[in-house]
C-alpha positions in Angstrom: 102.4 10.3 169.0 102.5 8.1 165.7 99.2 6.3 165.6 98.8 3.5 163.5 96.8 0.2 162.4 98.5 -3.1 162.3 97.6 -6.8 160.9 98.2 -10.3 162.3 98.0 -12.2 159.3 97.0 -15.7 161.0 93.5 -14.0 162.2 92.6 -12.6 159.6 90.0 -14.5 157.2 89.6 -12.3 154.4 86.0 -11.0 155.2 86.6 -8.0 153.7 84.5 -6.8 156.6 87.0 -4.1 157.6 86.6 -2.7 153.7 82.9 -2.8 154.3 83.7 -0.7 157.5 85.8 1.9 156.4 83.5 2.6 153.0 80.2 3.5 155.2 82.5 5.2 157.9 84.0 7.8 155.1 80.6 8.0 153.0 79.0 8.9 156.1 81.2 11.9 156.6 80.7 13.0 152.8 83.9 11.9 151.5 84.5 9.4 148.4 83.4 6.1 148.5 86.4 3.9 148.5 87.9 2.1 151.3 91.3 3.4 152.9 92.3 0.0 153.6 92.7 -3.4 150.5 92.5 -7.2 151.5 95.5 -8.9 150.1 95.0 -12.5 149.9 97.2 -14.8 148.3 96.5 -19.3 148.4 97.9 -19.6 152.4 97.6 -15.9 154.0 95.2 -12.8 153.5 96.4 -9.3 155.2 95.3 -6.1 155.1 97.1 -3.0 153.0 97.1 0.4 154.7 99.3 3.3 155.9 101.9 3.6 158.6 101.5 7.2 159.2 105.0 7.7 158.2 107.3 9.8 160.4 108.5 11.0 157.1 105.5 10.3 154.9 106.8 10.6 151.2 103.4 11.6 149.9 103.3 14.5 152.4 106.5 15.4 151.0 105.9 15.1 147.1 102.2 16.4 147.1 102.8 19.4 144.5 99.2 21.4 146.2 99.7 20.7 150.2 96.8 18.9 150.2 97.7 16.6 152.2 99.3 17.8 155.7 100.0 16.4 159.1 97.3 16.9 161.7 98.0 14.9 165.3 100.4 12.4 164.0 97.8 12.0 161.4 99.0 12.1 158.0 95.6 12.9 156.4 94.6 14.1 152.4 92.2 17.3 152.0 90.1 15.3 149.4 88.0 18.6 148.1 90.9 20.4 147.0 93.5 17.3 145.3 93.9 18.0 142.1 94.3 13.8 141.2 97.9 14.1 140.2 98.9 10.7 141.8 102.5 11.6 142.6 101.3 10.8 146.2 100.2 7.3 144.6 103.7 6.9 143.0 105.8 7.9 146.2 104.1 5.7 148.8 106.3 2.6 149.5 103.2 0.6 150.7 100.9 1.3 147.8 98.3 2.9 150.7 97.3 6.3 148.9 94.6 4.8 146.0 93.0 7.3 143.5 89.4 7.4 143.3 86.7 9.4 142.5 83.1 8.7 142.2 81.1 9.3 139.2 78.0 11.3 138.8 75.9 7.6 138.4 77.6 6.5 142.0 76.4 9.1 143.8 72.6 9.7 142.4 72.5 5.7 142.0 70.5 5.8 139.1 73.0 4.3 136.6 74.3 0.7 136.3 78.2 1.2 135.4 79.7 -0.4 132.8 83.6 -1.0 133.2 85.8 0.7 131.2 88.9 -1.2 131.8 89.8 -4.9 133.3 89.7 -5.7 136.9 92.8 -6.1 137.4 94.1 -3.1 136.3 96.5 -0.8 138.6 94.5 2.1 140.0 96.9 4.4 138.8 95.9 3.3 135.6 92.2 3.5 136.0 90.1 6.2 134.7 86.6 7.4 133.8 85.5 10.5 131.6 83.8 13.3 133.5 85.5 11.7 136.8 88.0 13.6 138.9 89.8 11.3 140.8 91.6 12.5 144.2 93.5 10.4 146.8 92.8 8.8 149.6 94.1 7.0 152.5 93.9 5.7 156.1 93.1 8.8 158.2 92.4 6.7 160.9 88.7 7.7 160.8 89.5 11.1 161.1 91.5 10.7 164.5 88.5 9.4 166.5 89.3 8.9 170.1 88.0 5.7 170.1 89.5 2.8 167.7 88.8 3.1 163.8 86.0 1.4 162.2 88.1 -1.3 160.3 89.4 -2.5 164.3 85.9 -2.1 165.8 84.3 -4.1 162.9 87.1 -7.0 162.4 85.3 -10.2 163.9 88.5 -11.8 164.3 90.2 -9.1 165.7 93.3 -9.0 163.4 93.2 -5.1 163.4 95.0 -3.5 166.4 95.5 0.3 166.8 98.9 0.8 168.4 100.7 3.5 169.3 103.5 5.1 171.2 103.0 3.5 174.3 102.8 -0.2 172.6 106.2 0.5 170.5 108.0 1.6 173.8 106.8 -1.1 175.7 107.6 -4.3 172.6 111.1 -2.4 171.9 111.9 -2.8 175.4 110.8 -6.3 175.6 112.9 -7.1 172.3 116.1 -4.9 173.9 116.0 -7.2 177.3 115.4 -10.8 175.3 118.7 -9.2 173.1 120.6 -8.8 176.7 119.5 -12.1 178.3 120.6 -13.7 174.9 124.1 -11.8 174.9 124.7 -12.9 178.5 123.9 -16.6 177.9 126.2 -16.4 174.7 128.9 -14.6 176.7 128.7 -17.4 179.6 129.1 -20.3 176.8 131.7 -18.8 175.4 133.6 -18.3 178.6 133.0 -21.9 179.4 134.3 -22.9 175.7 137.3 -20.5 176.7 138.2 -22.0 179.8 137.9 -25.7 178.4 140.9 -24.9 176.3 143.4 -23.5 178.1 142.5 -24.9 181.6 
């Protein structure tokens, strides 16, 4: 079953909250310190970045080491053995696979960071001497059985895990409004026929 986190734009407020979230979830289970998921905001509308578990996922496909595999519909990265090559980066059409490591002064917390490059700058393009930087991604909190920590924590409830189930159920919905549509079309039309040769 393909698992997977979705946004409704007009709920969400831009907290970041969901960011917050997933950083503590993943440090928590020893893994880098960056959130799997970015806040896009823009002046009307702020959304949330992340993956769609791809039924093909291209950076599945294009990872050179097999790092990353499939693991219950998860598409999930093996962040102790990538290498930081970023193809998986470059061949994700959502821009959901972010490389980052953390560096020696992150984790012992001893050393105030200077930045080496401007803010804005394209994580692909980021980089930091002495710091090994692997991928990461959405791996839906590991699979928990229970909603991810971005959905639990969204006070506005924007998040919503949805999965098999809820794409059968809305395609079928969408596939009878199409039908009731045709048949009102077809009846005009009919009625439009009949007008001009009756």
């Amino acid at each position: 079953m393909n698992r997977y986190i979705v946004i409704n734009p007009d709920a969400c407020i831009g907290c970041k909250t969901c960011e917050a979230a997933c950083i503590a979830a993943h440090e928590k289970a020893g893994l880098q310190s960056a959130a799997r998921l970015t806040v896009v905001e823009t002046k009307g509308v702020s959304a949330v970045s992340l993956c769609r578990q791809c039924a093909s996922a291209p950076c599945l496909a294009i990872c050179p080491t097999g790092v990353i595999t499939r693991e219950n519909g998860i598409v999930r990265v093996d962040e102790q053995r990538c290498v930081g090559c970023k193809m998986c980066s470059i061949a994700c059409p959502y821009g959901a696979v972010i490389p980052s490591g953390t560096s020696v002064a992150g984790v012992a917390g001893v050393c105030f960071r200077t930045p080496r490059y401007p803010g804005s700058a394209s994580p692909l393009l980021k980089w930091e001497a002495g710091v090994a930087a692997c991928a990461v991604k959405c791996d839906l909190c590991a699979g928990a059985s229970e909603s991810p920590r971005c959905v639990d924590a969204c006070p506005t409830g924007a998040l919503v895990l949805i999965g098999q189930e809820t794409l059968d159920a809305d395609l079928r919905e969408r596939r009878l409004r199409a039908a009731e549509e045709m048949e009102a079309v077809s009846v005009e039309s009919s009625k439009v026929w009949r007008s001009q040769w009756v």
